[in-house]
DSSP file (Angstrom, degrees, kcal/mol; ACC not computed):
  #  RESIDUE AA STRUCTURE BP1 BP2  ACC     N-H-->O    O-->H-N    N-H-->O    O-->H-N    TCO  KAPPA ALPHA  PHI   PSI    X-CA   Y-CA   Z-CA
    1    1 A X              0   0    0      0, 0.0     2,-0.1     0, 0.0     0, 0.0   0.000 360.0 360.0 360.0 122.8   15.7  -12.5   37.1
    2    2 A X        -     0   0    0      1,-0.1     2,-0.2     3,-0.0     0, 0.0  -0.454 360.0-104.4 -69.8 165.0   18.2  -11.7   39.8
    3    3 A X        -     0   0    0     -2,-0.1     2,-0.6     1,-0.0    -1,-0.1  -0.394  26.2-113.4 -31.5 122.2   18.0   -9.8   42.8
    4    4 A X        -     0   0    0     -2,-0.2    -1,-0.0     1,-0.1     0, 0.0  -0.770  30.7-127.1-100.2 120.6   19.2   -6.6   43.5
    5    5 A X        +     0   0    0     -2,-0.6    -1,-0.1     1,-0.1    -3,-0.0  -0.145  34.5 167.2 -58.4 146.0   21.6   -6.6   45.9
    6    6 A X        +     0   0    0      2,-0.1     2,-0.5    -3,-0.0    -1,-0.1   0.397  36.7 119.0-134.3  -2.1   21.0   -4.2   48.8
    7    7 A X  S    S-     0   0    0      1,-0.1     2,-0.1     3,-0.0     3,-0.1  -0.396  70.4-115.6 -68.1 141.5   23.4   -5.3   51.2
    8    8 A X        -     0   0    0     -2,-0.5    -1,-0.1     1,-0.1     3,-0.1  -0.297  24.7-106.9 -89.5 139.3   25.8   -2.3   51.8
    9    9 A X        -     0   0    0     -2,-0.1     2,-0.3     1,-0.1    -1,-0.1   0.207  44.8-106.9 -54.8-172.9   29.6   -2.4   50.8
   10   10 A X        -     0   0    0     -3,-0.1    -1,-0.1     1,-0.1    44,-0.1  -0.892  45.0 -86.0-118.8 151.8   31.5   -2.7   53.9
   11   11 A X        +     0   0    0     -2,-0.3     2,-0.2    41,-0.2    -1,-0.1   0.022  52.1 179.2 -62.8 170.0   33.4    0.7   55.0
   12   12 A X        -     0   0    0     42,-0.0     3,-0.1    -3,-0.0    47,-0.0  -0.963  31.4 -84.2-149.5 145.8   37.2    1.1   53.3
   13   13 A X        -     0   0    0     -2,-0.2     5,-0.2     1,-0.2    32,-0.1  -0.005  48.7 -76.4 -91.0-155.8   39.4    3.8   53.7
   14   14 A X     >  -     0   0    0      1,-0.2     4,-1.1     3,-0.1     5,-0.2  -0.066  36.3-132.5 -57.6 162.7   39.8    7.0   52.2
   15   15 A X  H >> S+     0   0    0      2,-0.2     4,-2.2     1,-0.1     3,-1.4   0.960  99.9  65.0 -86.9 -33.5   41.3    6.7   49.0
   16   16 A X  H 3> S+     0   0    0      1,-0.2     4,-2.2     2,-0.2     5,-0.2   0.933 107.9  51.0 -53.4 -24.4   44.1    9.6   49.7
   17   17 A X  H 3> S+     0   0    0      2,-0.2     4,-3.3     1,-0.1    -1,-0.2   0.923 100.6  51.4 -91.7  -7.9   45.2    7.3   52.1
   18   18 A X  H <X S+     0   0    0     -3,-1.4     4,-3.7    -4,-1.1     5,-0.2   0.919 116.6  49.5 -67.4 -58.7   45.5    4.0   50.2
   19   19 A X  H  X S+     0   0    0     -4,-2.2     4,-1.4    -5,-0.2     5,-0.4   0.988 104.5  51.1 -63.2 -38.4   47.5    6.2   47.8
   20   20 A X  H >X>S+     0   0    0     -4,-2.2     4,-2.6    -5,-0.4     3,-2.4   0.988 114.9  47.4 -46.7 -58.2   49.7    7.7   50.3
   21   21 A X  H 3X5S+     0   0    0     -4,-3.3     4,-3.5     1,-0.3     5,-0.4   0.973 110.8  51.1 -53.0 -51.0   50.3    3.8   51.4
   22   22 A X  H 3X5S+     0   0    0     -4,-3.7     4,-1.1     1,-0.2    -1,-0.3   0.727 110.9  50.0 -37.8 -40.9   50.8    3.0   47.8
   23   23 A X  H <X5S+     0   0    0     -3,-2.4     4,-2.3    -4,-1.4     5,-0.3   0.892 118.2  35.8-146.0 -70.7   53.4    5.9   47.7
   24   24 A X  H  X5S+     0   0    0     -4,-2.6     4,-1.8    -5,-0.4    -1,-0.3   0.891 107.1  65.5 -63.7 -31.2   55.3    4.8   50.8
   25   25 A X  H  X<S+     0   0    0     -4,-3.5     4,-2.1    -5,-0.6    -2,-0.2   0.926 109.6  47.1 -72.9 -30.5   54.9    0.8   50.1
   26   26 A X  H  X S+     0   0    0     -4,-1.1     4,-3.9    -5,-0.4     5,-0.3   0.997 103.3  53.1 -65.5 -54.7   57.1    1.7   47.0
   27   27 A X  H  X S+     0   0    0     -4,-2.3     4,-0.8     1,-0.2    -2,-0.2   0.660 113.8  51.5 -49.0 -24.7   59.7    3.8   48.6
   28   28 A X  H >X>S+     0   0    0     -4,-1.8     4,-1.8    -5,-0.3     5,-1.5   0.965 109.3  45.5 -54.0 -68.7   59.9    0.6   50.9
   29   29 A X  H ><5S+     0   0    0     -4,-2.1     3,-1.5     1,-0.3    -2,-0.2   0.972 115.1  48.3 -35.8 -71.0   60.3   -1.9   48.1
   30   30 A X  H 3<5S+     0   0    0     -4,-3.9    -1,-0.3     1,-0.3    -2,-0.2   0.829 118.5  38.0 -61.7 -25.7   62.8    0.2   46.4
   31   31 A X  H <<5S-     0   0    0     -4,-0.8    -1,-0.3    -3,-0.7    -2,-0.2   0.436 100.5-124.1 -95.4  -1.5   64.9    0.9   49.6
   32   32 A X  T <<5S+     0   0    0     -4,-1.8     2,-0.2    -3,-1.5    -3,-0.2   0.959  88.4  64.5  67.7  36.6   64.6   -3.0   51.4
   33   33 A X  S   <S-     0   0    0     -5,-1.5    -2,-0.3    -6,-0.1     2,-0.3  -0.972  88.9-104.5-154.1 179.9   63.1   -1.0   54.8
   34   34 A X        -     0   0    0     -2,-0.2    -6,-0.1    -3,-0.1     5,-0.1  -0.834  27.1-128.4-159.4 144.3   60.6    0.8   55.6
   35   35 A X     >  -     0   0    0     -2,-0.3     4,-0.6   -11,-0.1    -7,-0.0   0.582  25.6-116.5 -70.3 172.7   60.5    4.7   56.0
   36   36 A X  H  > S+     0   0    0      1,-0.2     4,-1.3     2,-0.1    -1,-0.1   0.465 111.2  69.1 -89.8  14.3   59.1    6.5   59.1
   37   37 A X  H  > S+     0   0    0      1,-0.2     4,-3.1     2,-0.2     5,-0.3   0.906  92.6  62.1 -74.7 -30.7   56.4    8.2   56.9
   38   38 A X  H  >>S+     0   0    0      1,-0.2     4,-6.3     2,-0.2     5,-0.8   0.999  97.9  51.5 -52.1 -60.6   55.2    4.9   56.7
   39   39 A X  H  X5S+     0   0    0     -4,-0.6     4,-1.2     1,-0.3    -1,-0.2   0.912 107.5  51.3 -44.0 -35.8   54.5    4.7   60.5
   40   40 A X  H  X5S+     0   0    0     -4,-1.3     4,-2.3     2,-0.2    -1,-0.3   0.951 111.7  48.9 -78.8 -31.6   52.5    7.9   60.6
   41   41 A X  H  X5S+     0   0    0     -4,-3.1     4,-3.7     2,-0.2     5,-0.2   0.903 104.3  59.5 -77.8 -18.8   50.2    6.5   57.5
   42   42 A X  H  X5S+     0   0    0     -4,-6.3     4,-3.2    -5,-0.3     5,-0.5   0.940 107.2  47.4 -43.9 -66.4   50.0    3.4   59.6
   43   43 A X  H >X<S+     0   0    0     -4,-1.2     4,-2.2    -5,-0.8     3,-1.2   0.840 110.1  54.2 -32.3 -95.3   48.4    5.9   62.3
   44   44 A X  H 3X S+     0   0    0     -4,-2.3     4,-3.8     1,-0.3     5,-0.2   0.758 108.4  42.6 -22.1 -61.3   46.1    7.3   59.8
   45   45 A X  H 3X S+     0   0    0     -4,-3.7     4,-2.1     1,-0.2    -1,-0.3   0.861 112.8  54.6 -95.8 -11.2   44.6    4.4   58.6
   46   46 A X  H <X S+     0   0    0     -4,-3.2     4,-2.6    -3,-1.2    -2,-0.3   0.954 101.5  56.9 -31.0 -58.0   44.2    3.0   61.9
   47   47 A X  H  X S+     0   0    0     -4,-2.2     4,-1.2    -5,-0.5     5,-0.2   0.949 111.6  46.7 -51.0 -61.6   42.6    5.7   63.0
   48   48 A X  H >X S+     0   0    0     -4,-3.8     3,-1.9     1,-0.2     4,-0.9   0.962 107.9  47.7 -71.1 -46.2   40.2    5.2   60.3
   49   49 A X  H 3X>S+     0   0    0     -4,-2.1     5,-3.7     1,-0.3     4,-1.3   0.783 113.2  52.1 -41.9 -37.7   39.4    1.9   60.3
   50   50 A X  H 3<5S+     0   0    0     -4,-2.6    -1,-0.3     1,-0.3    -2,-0.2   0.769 116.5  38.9 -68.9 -26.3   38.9    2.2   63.9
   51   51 A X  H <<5S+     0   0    0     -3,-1.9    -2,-0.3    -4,-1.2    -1,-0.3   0.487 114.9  54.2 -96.5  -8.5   36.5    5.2   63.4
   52   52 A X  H  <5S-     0   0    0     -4,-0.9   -41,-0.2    -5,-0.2    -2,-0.2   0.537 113.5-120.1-110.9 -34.7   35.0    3.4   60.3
   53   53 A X  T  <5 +     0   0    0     -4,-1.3     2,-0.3     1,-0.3    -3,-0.2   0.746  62.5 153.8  85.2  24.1   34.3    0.2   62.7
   54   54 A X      < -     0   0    0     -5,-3.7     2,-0.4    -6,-0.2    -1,-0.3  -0.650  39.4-133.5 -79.3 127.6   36.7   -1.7   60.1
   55   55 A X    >>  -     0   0    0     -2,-0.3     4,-2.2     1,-0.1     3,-1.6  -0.573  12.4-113.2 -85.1 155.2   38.1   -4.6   62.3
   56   56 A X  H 3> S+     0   0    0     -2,-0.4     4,-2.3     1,-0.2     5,-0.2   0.855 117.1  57.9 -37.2 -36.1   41.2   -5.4   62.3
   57   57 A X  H 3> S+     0   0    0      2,-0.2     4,-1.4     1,-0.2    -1,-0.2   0.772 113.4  52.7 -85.2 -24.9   41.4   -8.8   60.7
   58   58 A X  H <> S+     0   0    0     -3,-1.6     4,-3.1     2,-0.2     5,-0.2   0.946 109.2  50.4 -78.8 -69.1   39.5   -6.3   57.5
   59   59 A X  H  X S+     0   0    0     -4,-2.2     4,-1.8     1,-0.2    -2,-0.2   0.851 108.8  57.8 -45.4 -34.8   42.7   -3.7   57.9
   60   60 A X  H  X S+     0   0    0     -4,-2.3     4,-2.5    -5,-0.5     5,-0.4   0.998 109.5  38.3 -55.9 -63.0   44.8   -6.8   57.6
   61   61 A X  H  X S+     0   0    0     -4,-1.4     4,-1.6     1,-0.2     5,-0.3   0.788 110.1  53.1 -51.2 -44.1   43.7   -7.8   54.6
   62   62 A X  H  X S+     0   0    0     -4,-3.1     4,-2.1     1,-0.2    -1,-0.2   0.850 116.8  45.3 -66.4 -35.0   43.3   -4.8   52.8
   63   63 A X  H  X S+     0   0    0     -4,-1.8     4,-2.3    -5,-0.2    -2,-0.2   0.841 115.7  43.4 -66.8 -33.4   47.0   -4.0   53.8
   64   64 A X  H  X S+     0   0    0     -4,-2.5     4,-0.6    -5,-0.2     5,-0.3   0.879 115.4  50.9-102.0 -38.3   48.3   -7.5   52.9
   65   65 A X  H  X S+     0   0    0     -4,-1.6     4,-2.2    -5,-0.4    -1,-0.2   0.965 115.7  45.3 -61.1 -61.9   46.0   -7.4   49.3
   66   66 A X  H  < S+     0   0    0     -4,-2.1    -2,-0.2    -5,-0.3    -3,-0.2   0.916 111.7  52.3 -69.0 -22.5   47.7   -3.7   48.4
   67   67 A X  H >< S+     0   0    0     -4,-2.3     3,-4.1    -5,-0.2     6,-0.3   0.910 117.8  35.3 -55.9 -87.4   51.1   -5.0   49.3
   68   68 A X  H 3< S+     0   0    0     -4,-0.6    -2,-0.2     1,-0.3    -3,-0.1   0.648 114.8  50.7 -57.2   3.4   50.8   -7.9   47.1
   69   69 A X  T 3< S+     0   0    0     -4,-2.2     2,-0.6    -5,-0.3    -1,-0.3   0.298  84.4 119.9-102.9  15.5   49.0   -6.5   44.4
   70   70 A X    X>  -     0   0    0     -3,-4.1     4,-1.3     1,-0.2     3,-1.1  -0.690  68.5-128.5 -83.5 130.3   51.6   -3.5   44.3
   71   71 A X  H 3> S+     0   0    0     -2,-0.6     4,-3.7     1,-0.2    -1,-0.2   0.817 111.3  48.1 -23.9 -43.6   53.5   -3.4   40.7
   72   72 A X  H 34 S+     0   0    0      1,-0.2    -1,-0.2     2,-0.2     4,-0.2   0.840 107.5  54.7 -90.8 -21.6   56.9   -3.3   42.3
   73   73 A X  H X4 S+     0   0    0     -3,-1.1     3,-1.9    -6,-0.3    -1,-0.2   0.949 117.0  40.8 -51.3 -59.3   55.9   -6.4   44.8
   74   74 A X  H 3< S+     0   0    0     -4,-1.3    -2,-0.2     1,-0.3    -3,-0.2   0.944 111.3  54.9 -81.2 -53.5   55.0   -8.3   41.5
   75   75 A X  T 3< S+     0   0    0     -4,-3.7     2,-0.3    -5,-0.2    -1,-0.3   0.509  82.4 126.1 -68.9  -0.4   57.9   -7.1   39.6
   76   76 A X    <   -     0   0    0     -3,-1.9    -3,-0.1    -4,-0.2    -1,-0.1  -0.313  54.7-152.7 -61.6 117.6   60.6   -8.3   42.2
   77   77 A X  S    S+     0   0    0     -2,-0.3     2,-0.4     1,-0.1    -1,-0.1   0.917  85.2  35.2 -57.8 -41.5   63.3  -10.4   41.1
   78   78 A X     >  -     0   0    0      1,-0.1     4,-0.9     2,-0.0    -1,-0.1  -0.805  59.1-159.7-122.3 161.6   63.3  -11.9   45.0
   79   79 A X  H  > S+     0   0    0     -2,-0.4     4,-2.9     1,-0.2     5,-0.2   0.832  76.6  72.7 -85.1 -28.3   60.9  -12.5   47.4
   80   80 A X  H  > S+     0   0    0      1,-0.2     4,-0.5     2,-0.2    -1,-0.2   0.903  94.8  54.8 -76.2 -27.8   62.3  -12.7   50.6
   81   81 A X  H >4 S+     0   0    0      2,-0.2     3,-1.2     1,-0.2    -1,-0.2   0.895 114.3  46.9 -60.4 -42.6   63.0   -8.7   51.0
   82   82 A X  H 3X S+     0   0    0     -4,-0.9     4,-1.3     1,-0.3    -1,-0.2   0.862 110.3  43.9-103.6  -6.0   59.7   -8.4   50.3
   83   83 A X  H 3X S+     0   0    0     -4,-2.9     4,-1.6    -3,-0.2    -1,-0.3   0.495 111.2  55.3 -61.1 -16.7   58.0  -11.0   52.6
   84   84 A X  H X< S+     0   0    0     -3,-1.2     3,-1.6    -4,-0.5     2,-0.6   0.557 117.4  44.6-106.0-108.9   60.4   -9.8   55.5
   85   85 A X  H >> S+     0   0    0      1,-0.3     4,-1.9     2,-0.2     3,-0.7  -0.135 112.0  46.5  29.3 -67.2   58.5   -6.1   54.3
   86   86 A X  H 3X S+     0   0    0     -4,-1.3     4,-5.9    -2,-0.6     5,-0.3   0.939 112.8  50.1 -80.9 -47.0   55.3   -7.3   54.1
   87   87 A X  H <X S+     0   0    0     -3,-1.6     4,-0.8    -4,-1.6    -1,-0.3   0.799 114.6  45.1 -55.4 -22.4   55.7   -9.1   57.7
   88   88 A X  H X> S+     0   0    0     -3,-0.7     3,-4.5     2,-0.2     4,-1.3   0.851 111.7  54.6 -74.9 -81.6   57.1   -5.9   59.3
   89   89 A X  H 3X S+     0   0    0     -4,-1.9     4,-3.0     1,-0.3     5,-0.2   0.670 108.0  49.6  -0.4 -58.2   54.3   -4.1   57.6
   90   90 A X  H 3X S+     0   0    0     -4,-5.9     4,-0.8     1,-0.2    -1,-0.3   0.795 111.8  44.7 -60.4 -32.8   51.8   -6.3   59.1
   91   91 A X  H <X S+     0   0    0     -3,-4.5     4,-0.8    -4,-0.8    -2,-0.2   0.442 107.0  57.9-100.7 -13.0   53.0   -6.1   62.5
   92   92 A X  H  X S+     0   0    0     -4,-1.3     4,-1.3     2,-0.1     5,-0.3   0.835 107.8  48.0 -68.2 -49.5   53.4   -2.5   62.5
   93   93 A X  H >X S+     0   0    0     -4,-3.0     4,-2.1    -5,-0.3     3,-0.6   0.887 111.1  54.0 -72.4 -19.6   49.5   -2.0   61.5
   94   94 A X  H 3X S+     0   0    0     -4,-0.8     4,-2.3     1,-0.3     5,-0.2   0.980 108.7  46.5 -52.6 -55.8   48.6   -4.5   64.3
   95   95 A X  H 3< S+     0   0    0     -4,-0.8    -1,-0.3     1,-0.2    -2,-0.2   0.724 115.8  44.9 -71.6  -3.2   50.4   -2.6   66.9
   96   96 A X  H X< S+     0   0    0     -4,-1.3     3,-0.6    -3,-0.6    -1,-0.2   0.740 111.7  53.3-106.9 -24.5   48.9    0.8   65.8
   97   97 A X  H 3< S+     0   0    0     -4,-2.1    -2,-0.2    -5,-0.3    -3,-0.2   0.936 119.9  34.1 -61.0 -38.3   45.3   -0.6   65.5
   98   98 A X  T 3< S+     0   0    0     -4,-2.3    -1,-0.3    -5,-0.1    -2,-0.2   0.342  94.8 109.7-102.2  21.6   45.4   -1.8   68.6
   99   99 A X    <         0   0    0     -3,-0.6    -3,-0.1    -5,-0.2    -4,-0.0  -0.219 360.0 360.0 -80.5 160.9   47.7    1.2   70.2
  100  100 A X              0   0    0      0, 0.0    -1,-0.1     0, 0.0    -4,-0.1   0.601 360.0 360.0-118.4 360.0   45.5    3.3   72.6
């Protein structure tokens, strides 16, 4: 017989804001930049993560996992637009996690 796990999931954020990122990580894809709406949901889910006690290096991941796992990421005929994306992307949510 296993165990029943009891260890507790680790926080994530809200889901309106993963879809908002979803929402904005297309309109990036589809336009090769990326918008300033983006930048305020960068905010946003800083904010939570920071209030959530999500570390950074967690926020990374979840960002860099919903990028690649996005339909329009997968469905791209080239890669490099959306690696030079992913890397801005990445380096925007650093500077806002750690922004004061």
């Amino acid at each position: 017989m296993m165990a029943f796990d009891r260890t507790p999931s680790p926080p994530s954020l809200e889901p309106q804001t993963v879809e908002a990122l979803r929402a904005a990580f297309s309109n990036s894809i589809a336009n090769g930049n990326h918008s300033d709406e983006l930048h305020h949901l960068l905010c946003t889910a800083a904010r939570e993560a920071r209030d959530k006690g999500i570390h950074a290096e967690q926020l990374l991941v979840t960002m860099k996992e919903m990028w690649l796992s996005h339909p329009n990421v997968l469905a791209a005929t080239t890669h490099t637009t959306g690696n030079t994306l992913l890397q801005e992307l990445i380096s925007r949510c650093i500077r806002e996690y750690y922004a004061l």
